[in-house]
MARDREN-19740 format. One line per field, with one value per atom (N, C-alpha, C, CB): residue in one letter; x, y, z; residue number from 1; chain. Coordinates in steps of 0.2 Angstrom, whole numbers, plus 2048, in hexadecimal, padded with zeros to 3 digits. Glycine has a CB too. Example, Ala and Ser with C-alpha at 12.3 -4.5 7.8 and 13.67 -1.06 7.14 Angstrom:
BEGIN
kese [A,A,A,A,S,S,S,S]
east [842,83E,842,839,840,844,840,846]
north [7E4,7EA,7F0,7EA,7F5,7FB,800,7FD]
up [827,827,827,82D,823,824,827,81D]
kemar [1,1,1,1,2,2,2,2]
dolo [A,A,A,A,A,A,A,A]
***
This chain:
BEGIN
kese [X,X,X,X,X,X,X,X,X,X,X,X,X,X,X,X,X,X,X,X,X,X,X,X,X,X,X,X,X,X,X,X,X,X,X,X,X,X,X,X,X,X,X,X,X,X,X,X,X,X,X,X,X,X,X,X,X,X,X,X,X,X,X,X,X,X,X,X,X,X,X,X,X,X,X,X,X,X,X,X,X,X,X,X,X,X,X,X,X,X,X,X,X,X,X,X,X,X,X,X,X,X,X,X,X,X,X,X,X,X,X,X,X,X,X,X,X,X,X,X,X,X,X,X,X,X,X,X,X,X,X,X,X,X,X,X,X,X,X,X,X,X,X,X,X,X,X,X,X,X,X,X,X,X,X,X,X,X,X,X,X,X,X,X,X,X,X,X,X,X,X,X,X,X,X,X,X,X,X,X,X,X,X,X,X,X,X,X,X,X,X,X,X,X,X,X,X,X,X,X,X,X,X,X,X,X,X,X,X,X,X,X,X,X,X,X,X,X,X,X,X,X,X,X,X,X,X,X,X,X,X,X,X,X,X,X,X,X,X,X,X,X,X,X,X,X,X,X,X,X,X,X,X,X,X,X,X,X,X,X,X,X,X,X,X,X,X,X,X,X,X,X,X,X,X,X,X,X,X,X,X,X,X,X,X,X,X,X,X,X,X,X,X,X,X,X,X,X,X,X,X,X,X,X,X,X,X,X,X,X,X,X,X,X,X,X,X,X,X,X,X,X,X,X,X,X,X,X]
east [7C2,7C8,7CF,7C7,7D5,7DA,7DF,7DB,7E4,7EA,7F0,7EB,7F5,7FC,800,7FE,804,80B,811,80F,815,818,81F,814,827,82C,82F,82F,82A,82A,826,825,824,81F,819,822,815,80F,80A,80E,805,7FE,7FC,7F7,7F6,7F4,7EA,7FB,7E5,7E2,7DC,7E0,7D8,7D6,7D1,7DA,7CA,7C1,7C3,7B8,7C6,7C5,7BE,7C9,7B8,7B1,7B1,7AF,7B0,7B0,7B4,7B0,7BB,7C0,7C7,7C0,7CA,7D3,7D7,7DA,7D3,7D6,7D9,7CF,7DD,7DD,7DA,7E2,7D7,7D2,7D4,7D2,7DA,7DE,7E7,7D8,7EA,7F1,7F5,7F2,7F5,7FA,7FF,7FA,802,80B,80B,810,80F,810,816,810,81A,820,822,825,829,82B,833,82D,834,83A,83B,83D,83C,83B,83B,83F,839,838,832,838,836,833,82D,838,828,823,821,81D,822,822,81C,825,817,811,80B,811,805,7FF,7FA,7FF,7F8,7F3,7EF,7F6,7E8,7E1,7E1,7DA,7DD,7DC,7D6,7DB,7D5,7CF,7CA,7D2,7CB,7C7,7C4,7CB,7C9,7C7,7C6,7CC,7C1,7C4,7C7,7BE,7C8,7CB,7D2,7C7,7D2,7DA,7DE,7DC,7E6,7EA,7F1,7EA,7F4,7FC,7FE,7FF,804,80A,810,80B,814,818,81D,818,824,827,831,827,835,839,83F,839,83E,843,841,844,83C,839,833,83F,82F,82B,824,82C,822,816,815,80D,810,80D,806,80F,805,7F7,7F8,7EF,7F4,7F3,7E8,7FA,7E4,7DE,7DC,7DD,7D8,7D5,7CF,7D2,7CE,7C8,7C9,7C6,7D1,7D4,7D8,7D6,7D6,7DD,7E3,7DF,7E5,7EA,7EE,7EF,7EA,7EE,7F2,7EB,7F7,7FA,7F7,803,7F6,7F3,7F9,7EC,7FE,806,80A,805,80F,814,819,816,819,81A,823,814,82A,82F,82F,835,835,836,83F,831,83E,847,849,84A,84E,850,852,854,84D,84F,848,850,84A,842,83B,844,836,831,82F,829,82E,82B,824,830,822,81A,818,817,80F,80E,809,80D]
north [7DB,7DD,7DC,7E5,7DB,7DA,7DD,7D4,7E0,7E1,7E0,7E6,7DE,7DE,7E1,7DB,7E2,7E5,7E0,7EB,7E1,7DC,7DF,7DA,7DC,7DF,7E4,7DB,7E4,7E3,7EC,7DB,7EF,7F6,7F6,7F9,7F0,7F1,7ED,7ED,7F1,7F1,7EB,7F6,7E5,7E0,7E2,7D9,7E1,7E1,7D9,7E7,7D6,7D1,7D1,7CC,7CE,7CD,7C5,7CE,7C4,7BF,7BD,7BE,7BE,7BF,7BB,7C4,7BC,7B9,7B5,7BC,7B6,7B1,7B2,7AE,7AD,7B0,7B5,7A5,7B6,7B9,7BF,7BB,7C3,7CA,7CF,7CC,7D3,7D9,7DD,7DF,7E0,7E6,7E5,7EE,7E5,7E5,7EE,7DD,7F2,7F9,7FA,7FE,7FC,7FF,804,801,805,809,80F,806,80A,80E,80B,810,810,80C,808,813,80C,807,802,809,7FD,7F7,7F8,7F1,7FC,7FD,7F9,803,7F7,7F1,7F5,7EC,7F3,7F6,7F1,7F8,7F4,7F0,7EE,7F2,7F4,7F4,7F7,7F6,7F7,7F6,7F7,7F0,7FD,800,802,806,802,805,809,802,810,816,815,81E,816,814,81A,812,821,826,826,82B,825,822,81A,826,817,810,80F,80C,814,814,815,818,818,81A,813,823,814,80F,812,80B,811,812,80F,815,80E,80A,80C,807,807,80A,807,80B,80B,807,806,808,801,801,804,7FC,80C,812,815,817,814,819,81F,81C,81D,821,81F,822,824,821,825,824,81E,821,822,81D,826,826,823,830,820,81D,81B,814,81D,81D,818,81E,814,80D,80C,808,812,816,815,81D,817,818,814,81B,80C,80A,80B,80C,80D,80D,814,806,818,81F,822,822,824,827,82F,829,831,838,83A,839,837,83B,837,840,839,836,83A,836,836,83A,839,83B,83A,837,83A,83A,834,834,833,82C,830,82F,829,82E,828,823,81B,826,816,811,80D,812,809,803,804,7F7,804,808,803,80B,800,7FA,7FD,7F7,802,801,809,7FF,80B,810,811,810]
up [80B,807,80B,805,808,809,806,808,809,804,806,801,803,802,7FF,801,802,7FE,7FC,803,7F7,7F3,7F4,7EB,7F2,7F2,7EE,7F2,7E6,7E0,7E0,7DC,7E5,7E5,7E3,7E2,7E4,7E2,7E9,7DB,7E8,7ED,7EC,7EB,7EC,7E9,7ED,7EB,7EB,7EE,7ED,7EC,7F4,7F2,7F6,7F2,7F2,7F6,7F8,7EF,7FF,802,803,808,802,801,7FC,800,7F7,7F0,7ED,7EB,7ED,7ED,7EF,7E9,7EC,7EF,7E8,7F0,7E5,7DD,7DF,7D7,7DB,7DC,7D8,7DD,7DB,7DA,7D5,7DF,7D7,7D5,7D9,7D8,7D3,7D4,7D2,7CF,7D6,7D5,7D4,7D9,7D0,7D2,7D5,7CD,7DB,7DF,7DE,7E4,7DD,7DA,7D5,7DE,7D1,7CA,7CB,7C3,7D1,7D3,7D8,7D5,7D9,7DC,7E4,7D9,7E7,7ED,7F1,7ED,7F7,7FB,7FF,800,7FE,804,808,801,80F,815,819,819,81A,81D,819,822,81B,818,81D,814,81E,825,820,82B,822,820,824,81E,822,829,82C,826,830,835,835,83D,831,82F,827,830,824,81D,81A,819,81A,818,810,819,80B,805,805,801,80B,80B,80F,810,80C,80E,80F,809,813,815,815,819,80E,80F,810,80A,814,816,811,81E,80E,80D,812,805,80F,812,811,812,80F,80E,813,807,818,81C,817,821,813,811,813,80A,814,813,80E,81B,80B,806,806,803,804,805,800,804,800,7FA,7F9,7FB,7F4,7F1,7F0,7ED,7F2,7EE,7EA,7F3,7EA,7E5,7DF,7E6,7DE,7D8,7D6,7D7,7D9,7D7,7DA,7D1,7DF,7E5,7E3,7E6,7DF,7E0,7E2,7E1,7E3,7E9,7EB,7E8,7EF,7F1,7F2,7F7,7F7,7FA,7FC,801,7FE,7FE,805,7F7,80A,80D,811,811,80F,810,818,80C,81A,822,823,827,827,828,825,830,823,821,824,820,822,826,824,830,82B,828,82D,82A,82B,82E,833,829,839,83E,841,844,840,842,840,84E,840,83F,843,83A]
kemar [1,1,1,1,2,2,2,2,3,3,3,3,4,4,4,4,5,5,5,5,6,6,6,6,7,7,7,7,8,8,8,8,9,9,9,9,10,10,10,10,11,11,11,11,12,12,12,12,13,13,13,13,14,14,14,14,15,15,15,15,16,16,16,16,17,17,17,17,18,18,18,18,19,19,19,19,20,20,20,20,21,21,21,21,22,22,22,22,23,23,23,23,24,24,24,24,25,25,25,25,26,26,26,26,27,27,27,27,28,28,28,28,29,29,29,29,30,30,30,30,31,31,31,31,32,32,32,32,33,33,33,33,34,34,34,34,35,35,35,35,36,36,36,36,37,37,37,37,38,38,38,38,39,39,39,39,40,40,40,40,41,41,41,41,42,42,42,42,43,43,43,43,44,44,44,44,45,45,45,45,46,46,46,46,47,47,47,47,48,48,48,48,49,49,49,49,50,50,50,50,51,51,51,51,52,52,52,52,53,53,53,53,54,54,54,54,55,55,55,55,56,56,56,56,57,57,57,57,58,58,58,58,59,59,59,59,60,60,60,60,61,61,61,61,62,62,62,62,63,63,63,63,64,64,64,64,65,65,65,65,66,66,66,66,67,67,67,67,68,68,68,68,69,69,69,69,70,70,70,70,71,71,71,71,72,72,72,72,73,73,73,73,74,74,74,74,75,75,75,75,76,76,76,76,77,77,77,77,78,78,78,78,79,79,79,79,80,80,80,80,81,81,81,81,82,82,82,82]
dolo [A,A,A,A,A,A,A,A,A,A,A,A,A,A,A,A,A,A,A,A,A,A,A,A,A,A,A,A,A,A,A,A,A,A,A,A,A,A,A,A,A,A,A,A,A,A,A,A,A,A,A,A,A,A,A,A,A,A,A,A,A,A,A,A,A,A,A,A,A,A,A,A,A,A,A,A,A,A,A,A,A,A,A,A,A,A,A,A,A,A,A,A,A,A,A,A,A,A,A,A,A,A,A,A,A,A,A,A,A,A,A,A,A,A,A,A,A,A,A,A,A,A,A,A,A,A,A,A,A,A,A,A,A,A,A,A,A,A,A,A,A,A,A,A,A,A,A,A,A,A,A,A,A,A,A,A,A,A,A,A,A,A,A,A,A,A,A,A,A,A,A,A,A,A,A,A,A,A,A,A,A,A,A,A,A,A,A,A,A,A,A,A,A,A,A,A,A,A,A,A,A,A,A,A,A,A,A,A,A,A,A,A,A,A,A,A,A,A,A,A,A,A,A,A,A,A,A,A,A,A,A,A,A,A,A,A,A,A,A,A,A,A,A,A,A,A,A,A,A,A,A,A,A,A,A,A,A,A,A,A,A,A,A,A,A,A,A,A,A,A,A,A,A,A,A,A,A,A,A,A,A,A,A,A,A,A,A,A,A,A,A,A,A,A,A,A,A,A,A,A,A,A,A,A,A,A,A,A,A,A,A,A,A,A,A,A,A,A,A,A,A,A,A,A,A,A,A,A]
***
């Protein structure tokens, strides 16, 4: 599995296994906020943190279609590692 984050606020999911297609495409948010990074947790493999570029993480569910579970604000700026 693969994912990406787009400028546009959406998740993109893809089975490089099976092919280049996409899986499942989420909206994350309703306003055009850019999301920057994209970490899987290394405790949960369904969970995902995106980070975007207002300085927020997001949890985000792959079970459900990229759910958000929380949302968790930080300081203001552009996130460079987690």
């Amino acid at each position: 599995m693969l994912a990406t984050t787009t400028a546009y606020g959406e998740v993109r999911h893809y089975d490089i296994r099976a092919s280049n297609k996409i899986i499942s495409n989420a909206q994350i948010t309703k306003e055009q906020m850019q999301l920057t990074h994209v970490l899987q947790s290394k405790i949960n493999e369904h969970i995902l943190y995106v980070m975007s570029q207002e300085g927020h993480l997001i949890q985000l569910d792959r079970r459900f279609n990229c759910r958000m579970i929380r949302k968790m604000p930080g300081a203001k700026g552009s996130v460079r590692d987690v």
